[in-house]
BADOTI-163469 format. One line per 2 residues: number of its first residue (from 1); for each residue x, y, z of N, C-alpha, C. Coordinates in Angstrom, 1 decimal. Last residue first. Layout:
<sites>
NUM> X Y Z X Y Z X Y Z  ...
</sites>
This chain:
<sites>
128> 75.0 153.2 119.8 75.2 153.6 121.3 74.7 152.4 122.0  74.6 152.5 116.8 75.2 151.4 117.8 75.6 151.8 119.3
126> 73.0 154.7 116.1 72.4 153.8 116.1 73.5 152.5 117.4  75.6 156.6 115.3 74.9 156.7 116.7 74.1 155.8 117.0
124> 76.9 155.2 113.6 77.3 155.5 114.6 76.5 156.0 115.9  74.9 155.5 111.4 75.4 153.7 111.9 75.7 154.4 113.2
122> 74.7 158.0 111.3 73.6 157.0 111.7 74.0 155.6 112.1  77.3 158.6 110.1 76.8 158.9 111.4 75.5 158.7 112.0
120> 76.8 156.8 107.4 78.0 156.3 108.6 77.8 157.4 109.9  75.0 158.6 106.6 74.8 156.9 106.7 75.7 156.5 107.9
118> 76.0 160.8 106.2 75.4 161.3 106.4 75.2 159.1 107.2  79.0 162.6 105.5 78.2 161.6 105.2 77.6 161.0 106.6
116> 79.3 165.6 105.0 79.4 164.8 105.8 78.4 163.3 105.4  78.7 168.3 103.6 79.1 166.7 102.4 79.4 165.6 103.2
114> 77.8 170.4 105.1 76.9 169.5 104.3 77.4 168.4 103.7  79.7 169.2 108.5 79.2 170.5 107.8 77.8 169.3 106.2
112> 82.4 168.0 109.3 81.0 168.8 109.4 80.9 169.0 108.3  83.9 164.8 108.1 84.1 166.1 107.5 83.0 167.0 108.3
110> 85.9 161.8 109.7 84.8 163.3 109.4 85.0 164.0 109.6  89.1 160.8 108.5 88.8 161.5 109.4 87.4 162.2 108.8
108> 87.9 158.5 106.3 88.7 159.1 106.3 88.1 160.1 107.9  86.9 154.7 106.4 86.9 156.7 105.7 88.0 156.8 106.6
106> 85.8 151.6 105.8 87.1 152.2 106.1 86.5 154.4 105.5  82.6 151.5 106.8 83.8 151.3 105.6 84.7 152.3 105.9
104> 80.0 149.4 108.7 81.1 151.0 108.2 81.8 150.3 107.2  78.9 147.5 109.6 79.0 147.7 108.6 79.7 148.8 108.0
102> 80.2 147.0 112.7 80.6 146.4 110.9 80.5 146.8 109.7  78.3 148.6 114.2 79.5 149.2 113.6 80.1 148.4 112.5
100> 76.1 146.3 114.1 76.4 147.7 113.0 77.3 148.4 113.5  77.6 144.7 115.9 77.2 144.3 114.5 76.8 145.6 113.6
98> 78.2 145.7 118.1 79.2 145.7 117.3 78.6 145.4 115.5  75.2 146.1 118.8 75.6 147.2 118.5 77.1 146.9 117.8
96> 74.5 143.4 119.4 74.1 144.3 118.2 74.3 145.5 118.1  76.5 142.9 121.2 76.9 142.2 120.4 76.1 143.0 119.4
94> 75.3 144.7 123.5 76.3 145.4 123.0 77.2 144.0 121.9  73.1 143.1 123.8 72.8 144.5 123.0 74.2 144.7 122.4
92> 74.0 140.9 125.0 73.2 140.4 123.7 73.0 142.4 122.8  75.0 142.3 127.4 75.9 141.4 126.2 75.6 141.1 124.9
90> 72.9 143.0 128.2 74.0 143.6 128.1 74.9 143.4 126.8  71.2 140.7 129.0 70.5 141.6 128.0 71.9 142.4 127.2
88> 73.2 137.4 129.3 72.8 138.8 129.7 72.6 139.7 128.8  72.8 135.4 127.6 72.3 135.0 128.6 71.8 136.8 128.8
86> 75.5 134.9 125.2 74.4 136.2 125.5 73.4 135.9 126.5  78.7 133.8 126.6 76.9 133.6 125.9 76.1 134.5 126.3
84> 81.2 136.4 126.8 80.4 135.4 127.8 78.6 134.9 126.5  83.5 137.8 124.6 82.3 137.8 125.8 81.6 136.5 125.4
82> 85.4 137.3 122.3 85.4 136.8 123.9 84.1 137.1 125.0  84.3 138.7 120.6 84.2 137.5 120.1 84.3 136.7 121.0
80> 84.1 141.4 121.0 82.7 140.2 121.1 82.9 139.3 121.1  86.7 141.6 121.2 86.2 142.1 121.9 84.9 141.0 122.5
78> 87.3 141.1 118.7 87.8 140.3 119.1 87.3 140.3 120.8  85.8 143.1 117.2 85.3 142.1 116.9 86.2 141.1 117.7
76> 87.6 145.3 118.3 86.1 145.5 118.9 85.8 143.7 118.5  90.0 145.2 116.8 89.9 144.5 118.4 88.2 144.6 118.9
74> 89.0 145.8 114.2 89.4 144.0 114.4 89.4 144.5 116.0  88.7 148.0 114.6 87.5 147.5 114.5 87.7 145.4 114.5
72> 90.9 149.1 115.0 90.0 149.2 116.4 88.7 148.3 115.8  92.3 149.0 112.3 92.8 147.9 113.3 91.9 148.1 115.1
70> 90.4 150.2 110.9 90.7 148.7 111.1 91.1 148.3 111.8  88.6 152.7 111.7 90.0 152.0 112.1 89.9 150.7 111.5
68> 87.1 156.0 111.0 87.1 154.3 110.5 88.4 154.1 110.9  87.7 159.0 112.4 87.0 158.0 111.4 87.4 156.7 111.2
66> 87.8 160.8 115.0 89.1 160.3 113.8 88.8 159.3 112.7  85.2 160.6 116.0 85.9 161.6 115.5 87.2 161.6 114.8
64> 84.1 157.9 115.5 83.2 159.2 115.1 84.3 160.4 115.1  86.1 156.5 116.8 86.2 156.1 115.5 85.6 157.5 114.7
62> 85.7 157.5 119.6 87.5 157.8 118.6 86.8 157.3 117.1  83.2 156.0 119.8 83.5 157.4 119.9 84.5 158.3 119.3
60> 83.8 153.7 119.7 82.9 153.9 118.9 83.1 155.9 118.7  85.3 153.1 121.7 86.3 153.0 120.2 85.0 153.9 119.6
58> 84.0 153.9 123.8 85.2 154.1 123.9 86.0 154.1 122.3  82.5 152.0 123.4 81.7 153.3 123.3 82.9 153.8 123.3
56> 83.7 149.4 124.0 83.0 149.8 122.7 82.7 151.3 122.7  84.1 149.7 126.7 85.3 149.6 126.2 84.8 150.2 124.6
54> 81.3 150.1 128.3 82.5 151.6 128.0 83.6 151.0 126.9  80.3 147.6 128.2 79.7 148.4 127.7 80.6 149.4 127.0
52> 81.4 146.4 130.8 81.1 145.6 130.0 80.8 146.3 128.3  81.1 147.5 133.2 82.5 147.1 132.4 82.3 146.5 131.1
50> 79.1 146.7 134.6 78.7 148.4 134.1 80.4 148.8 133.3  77.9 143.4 134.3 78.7 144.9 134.7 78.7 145.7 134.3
48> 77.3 141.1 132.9 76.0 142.1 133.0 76.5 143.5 134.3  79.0 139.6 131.9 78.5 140.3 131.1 77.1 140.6 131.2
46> 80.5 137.1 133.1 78.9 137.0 133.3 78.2 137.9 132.2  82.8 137.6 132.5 82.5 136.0 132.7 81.1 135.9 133.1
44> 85.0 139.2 130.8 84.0 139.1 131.5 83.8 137.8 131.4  87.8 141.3 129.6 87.6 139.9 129.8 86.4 140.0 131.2
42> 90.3 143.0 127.9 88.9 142.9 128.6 88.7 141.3 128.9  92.0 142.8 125.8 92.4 142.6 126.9 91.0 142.3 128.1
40> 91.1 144.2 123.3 91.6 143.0 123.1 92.0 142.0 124.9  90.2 146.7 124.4 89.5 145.9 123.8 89.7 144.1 123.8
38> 92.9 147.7 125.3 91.6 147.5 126.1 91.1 146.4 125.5  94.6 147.8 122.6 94.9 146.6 123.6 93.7 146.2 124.8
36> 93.1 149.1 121.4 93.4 148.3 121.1 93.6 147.2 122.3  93.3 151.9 122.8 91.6 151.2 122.6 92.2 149.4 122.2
34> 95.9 152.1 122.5 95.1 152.1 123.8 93.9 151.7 123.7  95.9 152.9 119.8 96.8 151.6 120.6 96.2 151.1 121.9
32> 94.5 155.1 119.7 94.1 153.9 118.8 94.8 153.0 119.7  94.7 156.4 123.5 95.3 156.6 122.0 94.8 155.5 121.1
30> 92.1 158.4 125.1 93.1 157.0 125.1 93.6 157.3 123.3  91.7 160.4 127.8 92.1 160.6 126.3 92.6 159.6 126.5
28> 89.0 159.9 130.3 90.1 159.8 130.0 90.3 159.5 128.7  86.1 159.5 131.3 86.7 159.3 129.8 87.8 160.4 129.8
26> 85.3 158.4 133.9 86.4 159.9 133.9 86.4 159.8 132.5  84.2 156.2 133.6 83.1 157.2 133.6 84.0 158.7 133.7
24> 86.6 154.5 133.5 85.9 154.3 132.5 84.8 155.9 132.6  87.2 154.6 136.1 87.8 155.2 135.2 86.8 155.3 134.0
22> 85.2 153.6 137.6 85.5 154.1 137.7 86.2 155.6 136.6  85.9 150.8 136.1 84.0 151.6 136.2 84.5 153.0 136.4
20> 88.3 149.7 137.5 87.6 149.8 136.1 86.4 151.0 135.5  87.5 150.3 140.0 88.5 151.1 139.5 88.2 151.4 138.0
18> 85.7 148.2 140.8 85.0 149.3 140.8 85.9 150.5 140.3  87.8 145.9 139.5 86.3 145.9 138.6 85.7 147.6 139.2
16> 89.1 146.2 142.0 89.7 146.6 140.0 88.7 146.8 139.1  87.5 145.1 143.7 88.7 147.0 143.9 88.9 147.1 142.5
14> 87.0 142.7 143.5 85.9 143.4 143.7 86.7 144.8 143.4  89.5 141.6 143.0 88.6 141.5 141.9 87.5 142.5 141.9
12> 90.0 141.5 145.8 90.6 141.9 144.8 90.2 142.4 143.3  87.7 140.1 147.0 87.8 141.1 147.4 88.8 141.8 146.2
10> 87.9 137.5 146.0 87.1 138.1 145.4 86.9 139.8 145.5  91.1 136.0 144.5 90.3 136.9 145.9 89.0 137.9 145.3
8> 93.3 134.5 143.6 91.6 134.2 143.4 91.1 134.8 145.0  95.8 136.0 141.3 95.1 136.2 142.8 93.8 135.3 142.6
6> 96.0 136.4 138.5 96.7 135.0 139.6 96.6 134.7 140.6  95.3 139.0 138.1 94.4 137.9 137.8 94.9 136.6 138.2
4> 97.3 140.4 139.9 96.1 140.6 140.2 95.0 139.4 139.5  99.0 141.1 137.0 99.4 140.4 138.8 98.1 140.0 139.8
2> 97.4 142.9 135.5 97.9 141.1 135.0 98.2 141.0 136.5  97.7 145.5 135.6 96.9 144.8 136.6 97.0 143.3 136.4
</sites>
């Protein structure tokens, strides 16, 4: 959709943002690479859309079932690092929710059951 940001039509803007949303609510299987480049590719300018939110929940999700990424956790932090001044509640939450995903530590794909650790699936659902 790059072709589309050289356009200044609001109408335009308005079709990709409700496509965006759209998809986003189908959670469609994305691959590490795929969260990657979302993440790193996003781009808001008010950060109080219903776009603003899915791309994190998106990694936070793949992280809870294939465990700890670095390299999704550098694009989540490059994620925050481009949204808009916290002005919007949105923005200001989903900056404290990347802030404890930080604190993870690299693991390994989770284990169920009793030796599951137990801290890093509280970080994880605490940052919804």
């Amino acid at each position: 959709m790059p072709q589309f940001r050289e356009r200044d039509s609001y109408r335009d803007g308005s079709l990709l943002y409700e496509a965006a949303v759209l998809l986003y609510k189908m959670k469609l299987p994305v691959s590490e690479a795929d969260l990657c480049e979302l993440l790193r590719t996003a781009s808001h300018t008010c950060g109080h859309g219903e776009d603003v939110r899915p791309p994190v929940e998106l990694a936070r999700d793949y992280m809870r079932r294939e465990g700890y990424s670095p390299a999704i956790m550098a694009a989540i932090e490059d994620f925050r690092d481009a949204l808009p001044p916290a002005r919007a509640a949105k923005v200001h939450n989903i900056r404290r929710a990347i802030d404890l995903l930080a604190v993870l530590t690299p693991s390994a794909k989770p284990k169920r059951g009793p030796d599951f650790g137990h801290s890093q699936e509280l970080i994880l659902i605490a940052a919804r």
